[in-house]
N, CA, C and O atoms as a GROMACS GRO file, in nm:
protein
  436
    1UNK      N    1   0.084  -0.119   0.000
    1UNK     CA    2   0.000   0.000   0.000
    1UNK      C    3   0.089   0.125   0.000
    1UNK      O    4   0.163   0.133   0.098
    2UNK      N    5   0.097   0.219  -0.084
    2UNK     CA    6   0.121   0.333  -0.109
    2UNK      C    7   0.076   0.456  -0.037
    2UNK      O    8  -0.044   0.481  -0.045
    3UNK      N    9   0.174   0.561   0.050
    3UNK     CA   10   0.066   0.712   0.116
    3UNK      C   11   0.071   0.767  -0.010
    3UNK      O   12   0.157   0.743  -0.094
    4UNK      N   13  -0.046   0.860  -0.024
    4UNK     CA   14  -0.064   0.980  -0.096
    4UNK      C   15   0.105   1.070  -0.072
    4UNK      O   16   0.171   1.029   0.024
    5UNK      N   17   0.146   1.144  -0.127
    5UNK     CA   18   0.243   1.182  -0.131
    5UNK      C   19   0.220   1.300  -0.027
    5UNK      O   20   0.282   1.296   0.079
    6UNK      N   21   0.132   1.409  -0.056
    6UNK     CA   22   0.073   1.498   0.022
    6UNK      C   23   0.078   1.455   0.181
    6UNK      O   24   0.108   1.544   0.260
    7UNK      N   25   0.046   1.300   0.240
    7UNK     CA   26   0.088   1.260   0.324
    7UNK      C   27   0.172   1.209   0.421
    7UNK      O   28   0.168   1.209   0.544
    8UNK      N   29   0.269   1.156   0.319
    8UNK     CA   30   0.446   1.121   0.329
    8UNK      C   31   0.481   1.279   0.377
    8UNK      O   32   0.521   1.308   0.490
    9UNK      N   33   0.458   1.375   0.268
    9UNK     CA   34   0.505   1.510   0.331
    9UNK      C   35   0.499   1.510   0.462
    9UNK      O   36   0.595   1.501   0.540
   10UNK      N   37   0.370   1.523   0.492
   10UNK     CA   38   0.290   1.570   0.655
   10UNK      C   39   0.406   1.518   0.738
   10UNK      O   40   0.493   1.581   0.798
   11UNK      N   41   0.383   1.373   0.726
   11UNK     CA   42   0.454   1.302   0.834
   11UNK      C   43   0.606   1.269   0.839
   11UNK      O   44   0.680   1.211   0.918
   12UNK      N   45   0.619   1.328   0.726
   12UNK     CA   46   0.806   1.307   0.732
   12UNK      C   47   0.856   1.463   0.788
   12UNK      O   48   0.972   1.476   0.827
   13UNK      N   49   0.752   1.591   0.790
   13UNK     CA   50   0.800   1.688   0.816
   13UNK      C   51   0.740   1.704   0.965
   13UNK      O   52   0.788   1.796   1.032
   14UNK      N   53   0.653   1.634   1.016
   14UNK     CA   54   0.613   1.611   1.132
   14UNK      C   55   0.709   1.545   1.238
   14UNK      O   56   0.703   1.564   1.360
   15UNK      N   57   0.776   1.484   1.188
   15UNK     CA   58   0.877   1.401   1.258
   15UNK      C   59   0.998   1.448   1.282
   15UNK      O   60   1.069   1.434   1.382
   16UNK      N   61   1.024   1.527   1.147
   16UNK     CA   62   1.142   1.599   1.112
   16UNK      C   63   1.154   1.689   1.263
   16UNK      O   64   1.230   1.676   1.359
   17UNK      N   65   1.033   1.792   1.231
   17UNK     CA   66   0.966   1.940   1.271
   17UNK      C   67   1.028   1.926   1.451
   17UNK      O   68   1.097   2.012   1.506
   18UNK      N   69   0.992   1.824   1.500
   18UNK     CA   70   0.911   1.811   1.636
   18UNK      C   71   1.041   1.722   1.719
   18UNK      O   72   1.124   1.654   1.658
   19UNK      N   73   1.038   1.738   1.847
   19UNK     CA   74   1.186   1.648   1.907
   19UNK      C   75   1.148   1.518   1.941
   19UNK      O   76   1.215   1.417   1.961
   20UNK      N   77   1.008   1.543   1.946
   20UNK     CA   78   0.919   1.410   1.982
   20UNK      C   79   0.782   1.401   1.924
   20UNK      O   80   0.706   1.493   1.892
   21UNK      N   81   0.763   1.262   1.915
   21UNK     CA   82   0.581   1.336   1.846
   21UNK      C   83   0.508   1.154   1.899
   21UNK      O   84   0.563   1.044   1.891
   22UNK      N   85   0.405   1.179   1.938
   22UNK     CA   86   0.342   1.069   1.959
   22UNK      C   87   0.210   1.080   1.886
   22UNK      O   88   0.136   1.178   1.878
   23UNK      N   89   0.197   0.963   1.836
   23UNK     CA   90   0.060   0.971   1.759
   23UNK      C   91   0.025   0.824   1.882
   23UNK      O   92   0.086   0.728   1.930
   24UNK      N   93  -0.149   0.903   1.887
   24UNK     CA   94  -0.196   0.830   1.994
   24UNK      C   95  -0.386   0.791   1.984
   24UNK      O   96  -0.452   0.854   1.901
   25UNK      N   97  -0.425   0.732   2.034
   25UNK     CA   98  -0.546   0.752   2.080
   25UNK      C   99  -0.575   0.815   2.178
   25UNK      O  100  -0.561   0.795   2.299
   26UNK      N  101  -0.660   0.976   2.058
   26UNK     CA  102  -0.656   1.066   2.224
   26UNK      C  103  -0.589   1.144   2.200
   26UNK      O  104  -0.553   1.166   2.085
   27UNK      N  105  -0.555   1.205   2.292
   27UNK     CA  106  -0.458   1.335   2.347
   27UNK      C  107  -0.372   1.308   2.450
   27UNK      O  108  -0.390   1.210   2.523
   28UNK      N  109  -0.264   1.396   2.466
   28UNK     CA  110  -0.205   1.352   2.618
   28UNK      C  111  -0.264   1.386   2.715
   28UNK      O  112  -0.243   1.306   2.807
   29UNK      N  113  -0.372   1.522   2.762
   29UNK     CA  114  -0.442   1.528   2.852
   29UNK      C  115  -0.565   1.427   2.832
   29UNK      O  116  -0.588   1.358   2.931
   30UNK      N  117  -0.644   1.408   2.724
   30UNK     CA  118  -0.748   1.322   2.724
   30UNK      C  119  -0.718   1.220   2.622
   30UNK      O  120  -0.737   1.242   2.502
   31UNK      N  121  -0.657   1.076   2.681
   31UNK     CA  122  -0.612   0.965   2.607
   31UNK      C  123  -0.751   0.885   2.600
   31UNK      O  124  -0.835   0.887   2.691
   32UNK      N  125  -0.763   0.810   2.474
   32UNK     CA  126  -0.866   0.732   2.424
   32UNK      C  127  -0.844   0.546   2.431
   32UNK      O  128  -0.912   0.454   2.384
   33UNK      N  129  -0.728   0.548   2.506
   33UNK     CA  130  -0.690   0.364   2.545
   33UNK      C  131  -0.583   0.378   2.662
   33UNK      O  132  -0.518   0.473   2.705
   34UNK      N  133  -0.590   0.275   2.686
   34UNK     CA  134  -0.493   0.250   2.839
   34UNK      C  135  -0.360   0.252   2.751
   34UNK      O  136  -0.284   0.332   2.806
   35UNK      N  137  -0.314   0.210   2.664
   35UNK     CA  138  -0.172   0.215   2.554
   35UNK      C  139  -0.102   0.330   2.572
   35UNK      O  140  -0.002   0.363   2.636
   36UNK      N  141  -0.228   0.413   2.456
   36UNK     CA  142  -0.174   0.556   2.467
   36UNK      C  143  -0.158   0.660   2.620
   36UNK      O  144  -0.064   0.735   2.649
   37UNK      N  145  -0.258   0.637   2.682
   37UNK     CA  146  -0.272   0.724   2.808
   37UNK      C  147  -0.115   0.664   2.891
   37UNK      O  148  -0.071   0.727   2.988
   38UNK      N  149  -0.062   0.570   2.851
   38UNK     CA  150   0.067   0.509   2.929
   38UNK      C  151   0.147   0.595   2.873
   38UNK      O  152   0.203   0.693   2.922
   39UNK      N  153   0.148   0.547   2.750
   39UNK     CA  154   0.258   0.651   2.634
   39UNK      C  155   0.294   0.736   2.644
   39UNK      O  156   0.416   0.747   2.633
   40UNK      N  157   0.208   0.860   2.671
   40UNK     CA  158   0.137   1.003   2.706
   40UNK      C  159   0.244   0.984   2.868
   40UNK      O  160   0.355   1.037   2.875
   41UNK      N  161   0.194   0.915   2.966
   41UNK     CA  162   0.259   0.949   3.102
   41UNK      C  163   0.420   0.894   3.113
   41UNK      O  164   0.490   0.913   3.213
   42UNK      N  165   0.458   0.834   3.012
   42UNK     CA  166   0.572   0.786   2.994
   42UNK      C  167   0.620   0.928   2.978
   42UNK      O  168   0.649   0.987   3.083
   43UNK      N  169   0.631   0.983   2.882
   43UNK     CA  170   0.663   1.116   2.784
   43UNK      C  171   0.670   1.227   2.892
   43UNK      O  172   0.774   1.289   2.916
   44UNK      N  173   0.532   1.252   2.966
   44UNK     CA  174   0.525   1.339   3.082
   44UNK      C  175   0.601   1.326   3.189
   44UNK      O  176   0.613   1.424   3.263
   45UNK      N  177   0.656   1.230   3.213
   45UNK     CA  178   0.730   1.189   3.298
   45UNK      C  179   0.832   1.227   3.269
   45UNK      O  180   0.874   1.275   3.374
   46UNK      N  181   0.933   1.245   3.168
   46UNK     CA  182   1.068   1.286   3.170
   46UNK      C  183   1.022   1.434   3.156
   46UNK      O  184   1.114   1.509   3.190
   47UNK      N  185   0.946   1.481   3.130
   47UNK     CA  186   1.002   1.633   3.117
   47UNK      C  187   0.973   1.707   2.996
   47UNK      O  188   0.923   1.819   2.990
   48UNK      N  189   1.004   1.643   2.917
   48UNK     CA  190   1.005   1.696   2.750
   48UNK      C  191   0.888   1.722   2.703
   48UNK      O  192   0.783   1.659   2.718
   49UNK      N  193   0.917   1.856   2.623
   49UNK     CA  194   0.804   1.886   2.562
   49UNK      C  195   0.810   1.768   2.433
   49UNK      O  196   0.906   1.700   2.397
   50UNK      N  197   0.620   1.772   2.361
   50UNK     CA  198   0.644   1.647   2.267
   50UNK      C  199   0.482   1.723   2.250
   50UNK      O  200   0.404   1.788   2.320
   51UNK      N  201   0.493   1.647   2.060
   51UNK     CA  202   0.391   1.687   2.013
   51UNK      C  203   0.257   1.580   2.036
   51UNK      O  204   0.305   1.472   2.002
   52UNK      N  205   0.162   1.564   2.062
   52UNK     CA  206   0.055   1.498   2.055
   52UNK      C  207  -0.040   1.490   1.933
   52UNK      O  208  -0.118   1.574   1.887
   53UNK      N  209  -0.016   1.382   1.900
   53UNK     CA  210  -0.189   1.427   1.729
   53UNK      C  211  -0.191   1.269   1.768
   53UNK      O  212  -0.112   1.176   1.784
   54UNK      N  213  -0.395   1.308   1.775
   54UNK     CA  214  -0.466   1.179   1.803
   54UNK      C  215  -0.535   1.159   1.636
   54UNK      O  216  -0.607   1.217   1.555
   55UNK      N  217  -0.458   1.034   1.654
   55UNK     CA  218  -0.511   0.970   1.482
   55UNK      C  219  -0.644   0.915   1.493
   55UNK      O  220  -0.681   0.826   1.416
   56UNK      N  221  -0.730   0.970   1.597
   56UNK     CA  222  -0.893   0.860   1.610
   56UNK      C  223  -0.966   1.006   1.479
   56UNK      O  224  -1.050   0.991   1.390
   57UNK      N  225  -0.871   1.164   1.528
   57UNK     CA  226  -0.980   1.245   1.436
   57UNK      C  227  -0.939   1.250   1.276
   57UNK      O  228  -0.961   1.354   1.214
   58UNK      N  229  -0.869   1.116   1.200
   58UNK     CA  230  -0.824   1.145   1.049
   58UNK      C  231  -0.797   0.968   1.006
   58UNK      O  232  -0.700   0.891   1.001
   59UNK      N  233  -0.925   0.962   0.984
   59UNK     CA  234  -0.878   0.824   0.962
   59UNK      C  235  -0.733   0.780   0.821
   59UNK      O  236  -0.655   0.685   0.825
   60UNK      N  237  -0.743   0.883   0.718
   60UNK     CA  238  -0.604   0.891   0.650
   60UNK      C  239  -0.464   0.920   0.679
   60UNK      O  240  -0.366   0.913   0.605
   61UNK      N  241  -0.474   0.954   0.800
   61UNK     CA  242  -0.332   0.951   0.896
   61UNK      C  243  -0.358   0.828   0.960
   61UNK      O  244  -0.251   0.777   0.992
   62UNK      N  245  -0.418   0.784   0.981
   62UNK     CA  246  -0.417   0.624   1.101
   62UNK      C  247  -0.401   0.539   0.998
   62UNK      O  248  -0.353   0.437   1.046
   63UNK      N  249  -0.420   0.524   0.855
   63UNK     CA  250  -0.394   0.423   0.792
   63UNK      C  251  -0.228   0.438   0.705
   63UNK      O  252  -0.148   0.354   0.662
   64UNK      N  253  -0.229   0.565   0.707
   64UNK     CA  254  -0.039   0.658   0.611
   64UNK      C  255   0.064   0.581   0.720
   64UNK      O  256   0.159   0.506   0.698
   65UNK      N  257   0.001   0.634   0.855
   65UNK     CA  258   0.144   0.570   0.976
   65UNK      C  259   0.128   0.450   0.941
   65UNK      O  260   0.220   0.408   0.870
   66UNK      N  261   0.001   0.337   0.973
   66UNK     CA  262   0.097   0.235   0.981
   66UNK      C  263   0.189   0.202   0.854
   66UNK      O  264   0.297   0.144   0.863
   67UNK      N  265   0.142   0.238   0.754
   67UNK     CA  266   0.276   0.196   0.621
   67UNK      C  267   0.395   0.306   0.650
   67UNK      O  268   0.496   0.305   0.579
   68UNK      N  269   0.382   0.385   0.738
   68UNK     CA  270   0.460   0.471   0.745
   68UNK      C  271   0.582   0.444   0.810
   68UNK      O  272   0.701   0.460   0.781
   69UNK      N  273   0.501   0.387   0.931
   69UNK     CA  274   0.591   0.352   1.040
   69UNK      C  275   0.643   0.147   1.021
   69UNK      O  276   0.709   0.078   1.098
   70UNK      N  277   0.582   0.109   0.895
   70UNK     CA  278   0.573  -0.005   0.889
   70UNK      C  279   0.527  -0.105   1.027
   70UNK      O  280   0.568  -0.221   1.032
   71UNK      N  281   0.434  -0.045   1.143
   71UNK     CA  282   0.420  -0.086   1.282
   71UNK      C  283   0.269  -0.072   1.296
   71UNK      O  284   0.221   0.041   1.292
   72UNK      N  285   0.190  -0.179   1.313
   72UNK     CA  286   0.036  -0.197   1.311
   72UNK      C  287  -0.035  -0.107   1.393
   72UNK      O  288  -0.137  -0.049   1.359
   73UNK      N  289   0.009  -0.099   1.480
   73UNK     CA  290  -0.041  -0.044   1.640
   73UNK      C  291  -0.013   0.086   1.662
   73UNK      O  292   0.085   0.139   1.609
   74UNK      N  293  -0.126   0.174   1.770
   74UNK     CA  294  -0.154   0.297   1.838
   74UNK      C  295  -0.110   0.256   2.005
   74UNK      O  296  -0.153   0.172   2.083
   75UNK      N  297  -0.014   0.349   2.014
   75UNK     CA  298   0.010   0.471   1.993
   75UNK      C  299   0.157   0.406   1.942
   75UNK      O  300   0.191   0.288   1.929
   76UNK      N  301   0.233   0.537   1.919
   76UNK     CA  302   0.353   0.586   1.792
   76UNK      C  303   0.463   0.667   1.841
   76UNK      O  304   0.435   0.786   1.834
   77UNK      N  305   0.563   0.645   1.883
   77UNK     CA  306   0.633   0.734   1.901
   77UNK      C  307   0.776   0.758   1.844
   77UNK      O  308   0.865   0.675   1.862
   78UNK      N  309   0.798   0.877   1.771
   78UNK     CA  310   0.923   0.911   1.698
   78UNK      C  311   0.951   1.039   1.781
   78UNK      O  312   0.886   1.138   1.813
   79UNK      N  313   1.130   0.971   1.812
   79UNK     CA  314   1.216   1.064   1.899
   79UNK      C  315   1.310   1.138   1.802
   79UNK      O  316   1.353   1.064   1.714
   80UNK      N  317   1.332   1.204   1.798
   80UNK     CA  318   1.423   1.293   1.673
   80UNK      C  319   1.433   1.264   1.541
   80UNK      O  320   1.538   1.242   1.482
   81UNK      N  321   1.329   1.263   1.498
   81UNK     CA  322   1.311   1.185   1.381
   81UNK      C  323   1.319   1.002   1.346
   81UNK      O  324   1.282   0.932   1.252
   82UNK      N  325   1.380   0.980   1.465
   82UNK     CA  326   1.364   0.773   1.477
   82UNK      C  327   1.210   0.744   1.497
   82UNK      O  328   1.129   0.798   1.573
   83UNK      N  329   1.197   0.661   1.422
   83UNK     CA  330   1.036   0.606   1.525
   83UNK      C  331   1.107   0.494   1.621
   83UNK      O  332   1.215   0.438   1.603
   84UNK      N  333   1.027   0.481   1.713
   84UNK     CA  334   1.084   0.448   1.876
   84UNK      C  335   0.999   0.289   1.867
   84UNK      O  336   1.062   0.183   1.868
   85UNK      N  337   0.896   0.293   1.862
   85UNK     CA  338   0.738   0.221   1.886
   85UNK      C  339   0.651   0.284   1.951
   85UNK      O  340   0.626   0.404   1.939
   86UNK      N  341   0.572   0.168   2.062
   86UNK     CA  342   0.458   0.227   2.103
   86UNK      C  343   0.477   0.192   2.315
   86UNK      O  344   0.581   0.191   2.381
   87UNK      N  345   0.398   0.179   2.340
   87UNK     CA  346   0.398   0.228   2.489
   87UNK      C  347   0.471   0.111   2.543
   87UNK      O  348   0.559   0.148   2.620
   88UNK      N  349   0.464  -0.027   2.527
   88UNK     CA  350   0.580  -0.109   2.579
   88UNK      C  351   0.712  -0.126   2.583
   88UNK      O  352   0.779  -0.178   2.672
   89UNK      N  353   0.758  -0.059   2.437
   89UNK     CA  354   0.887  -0.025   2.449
   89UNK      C  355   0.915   0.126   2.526
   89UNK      O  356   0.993   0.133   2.622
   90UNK      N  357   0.849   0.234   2.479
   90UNK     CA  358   0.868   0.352   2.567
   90UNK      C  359   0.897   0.286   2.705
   90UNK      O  360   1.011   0.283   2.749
   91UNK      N  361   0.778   0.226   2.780
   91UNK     CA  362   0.819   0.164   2.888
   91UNK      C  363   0.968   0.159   2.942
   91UNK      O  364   1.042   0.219   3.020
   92UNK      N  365   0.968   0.008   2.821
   92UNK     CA  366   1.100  -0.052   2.858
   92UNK      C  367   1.196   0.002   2.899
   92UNK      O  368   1.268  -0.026   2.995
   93UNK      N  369   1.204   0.136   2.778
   93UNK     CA  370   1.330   0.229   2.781
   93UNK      C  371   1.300   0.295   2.894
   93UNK      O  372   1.406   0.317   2.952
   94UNK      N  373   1.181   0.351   2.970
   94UNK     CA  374   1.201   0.485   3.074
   94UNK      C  375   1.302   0.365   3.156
   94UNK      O  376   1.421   0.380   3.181
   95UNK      N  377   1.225   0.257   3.187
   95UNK     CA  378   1.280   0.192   3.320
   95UNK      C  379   1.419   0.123   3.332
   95UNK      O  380   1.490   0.082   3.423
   96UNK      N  381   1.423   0.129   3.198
   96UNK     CA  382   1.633   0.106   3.177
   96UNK      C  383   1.728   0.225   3.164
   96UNK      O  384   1.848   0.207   3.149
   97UNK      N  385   1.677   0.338   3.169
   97UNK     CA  386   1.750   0.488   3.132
   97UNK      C  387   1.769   0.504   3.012
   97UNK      O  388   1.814   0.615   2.982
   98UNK      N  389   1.746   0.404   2.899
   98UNK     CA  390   1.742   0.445   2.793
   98UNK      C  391   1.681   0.568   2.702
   98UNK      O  392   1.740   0.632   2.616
   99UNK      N  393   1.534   0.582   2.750
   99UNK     CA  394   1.461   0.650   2.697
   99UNK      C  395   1.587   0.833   2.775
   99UNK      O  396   1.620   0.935   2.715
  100UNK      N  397   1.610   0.799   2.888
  100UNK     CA  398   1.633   0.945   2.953
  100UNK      C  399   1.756   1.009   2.844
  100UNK      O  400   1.759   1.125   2.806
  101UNK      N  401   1.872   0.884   2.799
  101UNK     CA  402   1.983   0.907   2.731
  101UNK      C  403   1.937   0.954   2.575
  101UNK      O  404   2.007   1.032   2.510
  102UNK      N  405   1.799   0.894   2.519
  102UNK     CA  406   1.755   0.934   2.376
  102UNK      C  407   1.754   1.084   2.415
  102UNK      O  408   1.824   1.165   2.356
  103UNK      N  409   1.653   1.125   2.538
  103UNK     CA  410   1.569   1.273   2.568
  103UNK      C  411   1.680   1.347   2.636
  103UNK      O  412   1.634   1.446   2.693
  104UNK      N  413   1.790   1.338   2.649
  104UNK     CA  414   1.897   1.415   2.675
  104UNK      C  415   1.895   1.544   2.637
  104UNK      O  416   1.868   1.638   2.711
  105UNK      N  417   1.927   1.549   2.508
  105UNK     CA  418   1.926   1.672   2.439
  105UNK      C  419   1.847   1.751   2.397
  105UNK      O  420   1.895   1.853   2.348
  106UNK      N  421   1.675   1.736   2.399
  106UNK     CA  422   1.524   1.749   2.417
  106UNK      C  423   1.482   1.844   2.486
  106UNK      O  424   1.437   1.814   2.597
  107UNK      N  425   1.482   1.967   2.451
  107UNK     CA  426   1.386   2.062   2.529
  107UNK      C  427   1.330   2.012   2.635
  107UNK      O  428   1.298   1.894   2.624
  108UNK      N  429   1.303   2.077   2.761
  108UNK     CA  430   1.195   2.017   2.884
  108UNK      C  431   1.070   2.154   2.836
  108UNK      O  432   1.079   2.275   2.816
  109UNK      N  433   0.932   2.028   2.832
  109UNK     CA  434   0.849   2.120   2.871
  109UNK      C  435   0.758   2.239   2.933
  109UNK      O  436   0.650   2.266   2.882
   0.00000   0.00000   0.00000
């Protein structure tokens, strides 16, 4: 499956743009699954500012990421332009210091 090109844009300059960006169900103040709302408090938890866009309001962004991100699943997270995954690995990394050593250099919110 192919994105619209117009869409590749969005999200390659979205990723580019931003030090962090989570695509989620929801918002980070109002999350739409236990996944994302983790994701979201993972993120809040270090400090860093980070962009939020809930893919429940565009269903043509919820179908662009996953070929985008080649990764089935909500929520999404790309750290400086890497995509990372989704809330189990965020996890993983807060609780090994990994994630703190990616967000090093990361604006605090």
């Amino acid at each position: 499956m192919n994105i619209a090109p117009e869409m590749q844009t969005r999200l390659a300059n979205e990723v580019k743009d931003n030090a962090v960006v989570l695509y989620m169900k929801g918002t980070a103040n109002f999350p739409m699954c236990g996944f994302s709302a983790r994701a979201a408090r993972v993120l809040q938890s270090t400090g860093v500012k980070f962009k939020d866009v809930n893919i429940l309001e565009d269903d043509d962004l919820r179908v662009a990421l996953k070929v985008f991100s080649d990764w089935p699943t909500f929520p999404q997270c790309y750290i400086k332009g890497e995509f990372i995954g989704g809330s189990d690995i965020l996890l993983e990394m807060y609780e090994t210091g990994e994630l703190e050593k990616k967000l090093a250099d990361v604006p605090k919110g």
